[in-house]
C-alpha positions in Angstrom: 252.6 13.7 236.1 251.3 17.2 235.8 252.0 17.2 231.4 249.2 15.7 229.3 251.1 12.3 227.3 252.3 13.5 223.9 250.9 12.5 220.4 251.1 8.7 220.2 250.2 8.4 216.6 249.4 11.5 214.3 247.5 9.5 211.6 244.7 8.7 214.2 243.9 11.7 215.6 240.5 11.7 214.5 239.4 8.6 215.6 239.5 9.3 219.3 237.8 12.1 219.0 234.8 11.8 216.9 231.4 10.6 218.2 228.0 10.0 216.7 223.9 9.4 217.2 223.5 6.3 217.4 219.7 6.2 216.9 218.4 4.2 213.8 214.6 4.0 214.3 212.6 4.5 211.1 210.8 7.2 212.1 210.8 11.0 210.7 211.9 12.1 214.3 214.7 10.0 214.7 215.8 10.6 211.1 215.5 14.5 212.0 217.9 14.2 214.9 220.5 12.3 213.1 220.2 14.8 210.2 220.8 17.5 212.7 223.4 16.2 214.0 225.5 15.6 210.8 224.2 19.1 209.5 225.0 21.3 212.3 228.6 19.7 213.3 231.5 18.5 211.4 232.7 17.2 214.5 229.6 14.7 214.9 230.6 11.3 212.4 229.6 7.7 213.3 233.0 6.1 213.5 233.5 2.8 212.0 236.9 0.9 211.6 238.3 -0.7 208.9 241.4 -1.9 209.7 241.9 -2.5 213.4 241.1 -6.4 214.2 239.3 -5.8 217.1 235.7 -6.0 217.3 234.1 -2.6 218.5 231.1 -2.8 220.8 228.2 -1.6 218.8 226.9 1.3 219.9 224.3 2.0 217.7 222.2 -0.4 220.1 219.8 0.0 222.5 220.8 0.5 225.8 218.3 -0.7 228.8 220.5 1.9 231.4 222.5 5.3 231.1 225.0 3.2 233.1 225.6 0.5 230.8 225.3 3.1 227.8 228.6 4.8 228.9 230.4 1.6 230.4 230.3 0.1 226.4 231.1 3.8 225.4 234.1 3.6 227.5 235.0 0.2 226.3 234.6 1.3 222.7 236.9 4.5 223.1 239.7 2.2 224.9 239.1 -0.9 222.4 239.9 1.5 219.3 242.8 2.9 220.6 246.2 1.5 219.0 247.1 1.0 222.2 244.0 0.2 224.5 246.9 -0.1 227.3 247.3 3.6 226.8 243.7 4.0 226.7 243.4 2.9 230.5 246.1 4.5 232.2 245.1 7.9 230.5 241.9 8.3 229.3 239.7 10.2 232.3 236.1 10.8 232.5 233.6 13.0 234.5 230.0 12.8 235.0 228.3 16.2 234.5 224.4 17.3 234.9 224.8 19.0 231.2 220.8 19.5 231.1 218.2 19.8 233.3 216.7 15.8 233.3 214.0 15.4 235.8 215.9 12.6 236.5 219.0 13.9 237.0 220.9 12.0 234.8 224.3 12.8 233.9 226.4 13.1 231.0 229.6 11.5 230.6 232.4 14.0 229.5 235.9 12.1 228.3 239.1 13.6 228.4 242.1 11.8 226.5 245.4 13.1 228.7 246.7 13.3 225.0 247.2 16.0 222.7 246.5 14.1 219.6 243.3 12.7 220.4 241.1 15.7 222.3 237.7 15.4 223.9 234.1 14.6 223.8 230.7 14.4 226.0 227.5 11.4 226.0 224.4 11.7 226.9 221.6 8.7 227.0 218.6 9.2 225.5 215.7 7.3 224.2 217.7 3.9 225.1 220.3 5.6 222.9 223.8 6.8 223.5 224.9 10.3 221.4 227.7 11.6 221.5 229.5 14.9 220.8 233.3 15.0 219.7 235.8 18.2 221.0 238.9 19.4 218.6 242.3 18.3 220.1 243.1 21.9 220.1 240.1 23.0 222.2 238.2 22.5 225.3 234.6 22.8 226.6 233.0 24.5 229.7 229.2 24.0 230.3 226.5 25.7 232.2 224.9 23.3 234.8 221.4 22.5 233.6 221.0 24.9 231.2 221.3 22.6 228.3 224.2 24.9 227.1 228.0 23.3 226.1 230.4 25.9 225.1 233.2 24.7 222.7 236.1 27.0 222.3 240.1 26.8 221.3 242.3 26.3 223.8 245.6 27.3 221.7 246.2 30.0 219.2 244.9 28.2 216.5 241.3 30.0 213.9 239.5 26.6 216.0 235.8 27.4 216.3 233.9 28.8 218.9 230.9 26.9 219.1 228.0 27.4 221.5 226.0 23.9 221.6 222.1 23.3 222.8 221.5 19.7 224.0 217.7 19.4 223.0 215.8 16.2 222.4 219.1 14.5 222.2 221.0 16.1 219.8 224.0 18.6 220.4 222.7 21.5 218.2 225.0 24.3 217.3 223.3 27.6 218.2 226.2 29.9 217.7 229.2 29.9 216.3 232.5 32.2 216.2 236.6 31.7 216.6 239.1 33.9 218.1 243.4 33.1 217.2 246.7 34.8 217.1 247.2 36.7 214.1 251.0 37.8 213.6 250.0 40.3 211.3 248.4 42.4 213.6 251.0 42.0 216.8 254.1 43.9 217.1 256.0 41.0 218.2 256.5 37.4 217.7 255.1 36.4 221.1 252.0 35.3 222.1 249.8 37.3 223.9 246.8 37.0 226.2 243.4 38.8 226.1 241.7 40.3 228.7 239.6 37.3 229.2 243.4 35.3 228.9 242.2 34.0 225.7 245.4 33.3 223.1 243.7 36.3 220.1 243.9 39.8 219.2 241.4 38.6 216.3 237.9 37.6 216.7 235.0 37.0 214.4 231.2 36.0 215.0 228.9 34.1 212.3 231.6 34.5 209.6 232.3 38.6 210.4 235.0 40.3 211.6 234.2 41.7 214.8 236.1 43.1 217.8 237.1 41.3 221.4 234.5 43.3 222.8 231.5 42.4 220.3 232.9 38.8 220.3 231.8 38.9 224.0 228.5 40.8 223.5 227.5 38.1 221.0 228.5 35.1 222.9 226.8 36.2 226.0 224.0 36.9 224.1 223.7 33.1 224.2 225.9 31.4 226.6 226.3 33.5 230.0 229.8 32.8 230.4 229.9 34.2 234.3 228.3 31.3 235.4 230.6 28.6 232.7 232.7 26.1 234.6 234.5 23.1 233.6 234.2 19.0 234.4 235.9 19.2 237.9 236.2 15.5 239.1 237.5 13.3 237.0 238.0 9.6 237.2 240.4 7.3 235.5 238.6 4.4 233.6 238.2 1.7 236.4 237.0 4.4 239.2 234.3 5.2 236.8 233.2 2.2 235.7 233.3 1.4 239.7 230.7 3.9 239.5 228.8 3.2 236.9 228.5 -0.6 237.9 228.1 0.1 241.5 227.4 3.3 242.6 230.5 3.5 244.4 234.1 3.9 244.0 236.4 1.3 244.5 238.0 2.3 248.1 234.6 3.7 249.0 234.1 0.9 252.1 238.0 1.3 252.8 239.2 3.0 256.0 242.3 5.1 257.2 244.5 5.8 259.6 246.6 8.3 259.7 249.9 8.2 261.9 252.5 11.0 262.7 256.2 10.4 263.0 259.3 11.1 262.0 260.3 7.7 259.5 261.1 7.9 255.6 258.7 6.9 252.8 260.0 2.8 252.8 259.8 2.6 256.5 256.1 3.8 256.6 255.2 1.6 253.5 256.6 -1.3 256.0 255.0 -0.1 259.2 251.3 -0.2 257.3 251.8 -3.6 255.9 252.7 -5.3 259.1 249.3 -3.5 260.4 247.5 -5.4 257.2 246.7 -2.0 255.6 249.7 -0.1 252.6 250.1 3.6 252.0 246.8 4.9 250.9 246.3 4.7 246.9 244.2 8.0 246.0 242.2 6.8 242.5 238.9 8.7 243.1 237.6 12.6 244.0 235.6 11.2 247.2 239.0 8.9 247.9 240.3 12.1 248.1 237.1 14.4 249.8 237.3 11.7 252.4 241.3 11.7 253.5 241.1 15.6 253.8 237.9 15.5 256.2 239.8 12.8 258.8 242.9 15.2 258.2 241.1 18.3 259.2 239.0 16.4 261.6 242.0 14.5 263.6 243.8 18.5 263.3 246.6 17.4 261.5 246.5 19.9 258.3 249.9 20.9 259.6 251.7 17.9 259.4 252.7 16.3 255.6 252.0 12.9 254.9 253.6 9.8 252.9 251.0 8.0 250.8 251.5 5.1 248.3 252.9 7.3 245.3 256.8 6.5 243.7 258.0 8.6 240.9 260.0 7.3 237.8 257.7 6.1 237.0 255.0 7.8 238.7 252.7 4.8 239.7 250.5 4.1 242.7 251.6 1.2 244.5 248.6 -1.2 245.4 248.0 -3.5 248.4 249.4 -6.7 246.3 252.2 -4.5 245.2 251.1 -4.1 242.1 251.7 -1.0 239.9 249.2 1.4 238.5 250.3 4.8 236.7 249.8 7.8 238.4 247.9 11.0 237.2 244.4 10.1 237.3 243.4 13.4 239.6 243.9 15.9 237.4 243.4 19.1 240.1 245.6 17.2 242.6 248.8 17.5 241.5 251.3 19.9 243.1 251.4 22.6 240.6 247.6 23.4 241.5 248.8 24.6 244.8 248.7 27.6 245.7 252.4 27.5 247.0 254.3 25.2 243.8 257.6 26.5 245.2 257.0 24.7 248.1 259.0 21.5 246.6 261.1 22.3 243.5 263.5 24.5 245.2 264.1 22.6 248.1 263.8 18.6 246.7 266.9 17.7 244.5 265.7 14.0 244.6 262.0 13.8 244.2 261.5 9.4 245.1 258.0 9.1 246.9 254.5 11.0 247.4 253.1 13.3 250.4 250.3 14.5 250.9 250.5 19.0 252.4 247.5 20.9 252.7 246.6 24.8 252.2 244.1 26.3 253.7 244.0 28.6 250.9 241.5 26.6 248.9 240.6 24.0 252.2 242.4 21.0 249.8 245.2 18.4 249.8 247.9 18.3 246.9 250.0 15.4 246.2 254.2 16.4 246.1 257.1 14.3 244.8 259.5 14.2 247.9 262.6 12.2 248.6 262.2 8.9 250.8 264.5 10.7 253.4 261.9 13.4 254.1 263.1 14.8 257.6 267.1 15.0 256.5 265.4 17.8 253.8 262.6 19.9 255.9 264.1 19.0 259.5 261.5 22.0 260.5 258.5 19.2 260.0 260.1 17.1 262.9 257.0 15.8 264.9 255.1 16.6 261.9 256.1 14.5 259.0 253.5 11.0 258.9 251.9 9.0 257.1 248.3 7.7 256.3 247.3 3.4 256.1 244.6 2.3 254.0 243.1 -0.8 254.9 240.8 -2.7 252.1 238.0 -3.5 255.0 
């Protein structure tokens, strides 16, 4: 649950990640921007397909809505996937505030959960959707309403560095470098960090050689990277749509209950369906904001909790019980706890979910346990429970 899904098909790697403006009006504006676009970034092509049967939603349309703009984007990145059942149980998707709208629209930033088809970001402008595609090899932090989208490797590959503008809607390069690992100049065949824990010990800015230190100096020149961050919550492809149709997420009206004792993972699962409610499913960030407020609320951030999670395959198990896969909250997995140890030392047979918190960062973190949770940490007794979602 914690590994990004491996390349599914090689040949296609471009196709999930490329985006495009999809404004046609005959106009000398409009004709500028789509100019633009092509001329500043190779990464920017209008993506047609030729061979798949499946008819794409057009997006070169006019969209009444920012909402219904990135609900049909959505649809058009799953429906040209190979495998559009891939698409859904993977693809995730955030909603940033990119520039500084007096409306505070967001932008829509997609992340794949696969290494062969990468990343890209929407905006809605002029009744139009535009979009900007990410390298599979890199990532992109942003500066909250600064306009300013900050494209940069994430491996040791020469990938661009490219410092984007979001003006008039157009992604507009404004600056441009790359950084890699160059064997020649190490004195060993392993990779090594920088002292920003960047994978380089070469560096170059508009086409010159230049070192780590003026790589910095020129990119903060332009992009202040102290005040960077990354898309935080991310939601898998039928929690956003939730919110883009609704407002809401889907278990935003649900309620929970949270009960304390000592029974395995199968008897709690029981105990909440013959009260009408089934181990909580956590499928949003507020699903989650909200569990960890009652928890601190009802003082129970000692106590660890069963919710609806079963490994092999890792899959949330619903009300009906039906299956969904799991790994749809990217920062809430157990290896972005502050303690990791905390499970793979001590849990041979990892069967079920539970919930531990950390006061560390004031969050909740999703484990793999065994069913039998008490026979392995008897030190929990009176603090091992559970939590009961109930639909209304």
């Amino acid at each position: 649950m914690r590994k990004k899904q491996t390349a599914f098909l090689a040949s296609l790697i471009l196709l999930a990640q490329t985006g495009f403006c999809a404004c046609q009006k005959d106009n000398s504006d409009s004709q500028k921007r789509s100019d633009s676009l092509m001329e500043n970034s190779a990464q920017i092509e209008t993506v047609l397909s030729t061979e798949s049967p499946v008819i794409l939603p057009d997006l070169s349309a006019e969209f009444s809505t920012w909402q219904k703009a990135y609900a049909v984007y959505i649809d058009y990145l799953i429906q040209k996937n190979p495998d559009p059942e891939f698409a859904k149980n993977n693809y995730r998707f955030a909603l940033i505030q990119l520039d500084d709208d007096p409306e505070q629209i967001p932008e829509l930033y997609f992340l794949s959960c696969s290494d062969a088809i990468g990343e890209s970001v929407a905006t809605w402008h002029e009744k139009h959707l535009v979009t900007l595609g990410l390298s599979n090899t890199s990532a992109a932090d942003y500066i909250e309403k600064s306009n300013l989208l900050y494209h940069h490797p994430s491996k040791a590959t020469n990938s661009p560095a490219t410092v984007y503008a979001l003006r008039n809607g157009v992604f507009e390069k404004i600056a441009s470098g790359a950084y890699w690992w160059d064997s020649a100049k190490a004195n060993n065949d392993k990779i090594e960090m920088d002292s920003r824990n960047r994978p380089a010990n070469a560096y170059e800015w508009e086409g010159k050689s230049v070192s780590e230190q003026e790589f910095d100096q020129n990119l903060n020149a332009v992009y202040d990277t102290e005040r960077s961050i990354r898309p935080q919550e991310w939601y898998p492809v039928d929690e956003i749509l939730s919110v883009l149709e609704t407002g809401m997420h889907t278990s935003a009206e649900h309620r929970y209950e949270f009960i304390t004792a000592d029974v395995s993972w199968t008897e709690a699962q029981a105990l909440c369906r013959e009260n009408g409610g089934y181990l909580a499913v956590i499928t949003a960030p507020e699903e989650r904001r909200t569990i960890l407020e009652q928890l601190e609320e009802q003082n129970l951030t000692e106590s660890l909790f069963f919710v609806g999670y079963q490994v092999n395959p890792e899959r949330w198990i619903l009300a009906d019980q039906s299956e969904i896969p799991a790994g749809n909250l990217i920062n809430f997995w157990e290896y972005q706890a502050p303690d990791y140890s905390f499970i793979e030392p001590e849990f041979e047979t990892q069967e079920c979910g539970i919930l531990k918190y950390y006061p560390e960062t004031d969050q909740i973190y999703l484990f793999a346990a065994p069913d039998e949770l008490i026979s392995t940490l008897p030190e929990y007794a009176g603090k091992i429970g559970y939590v009961c979602e109930y639909d209304n």
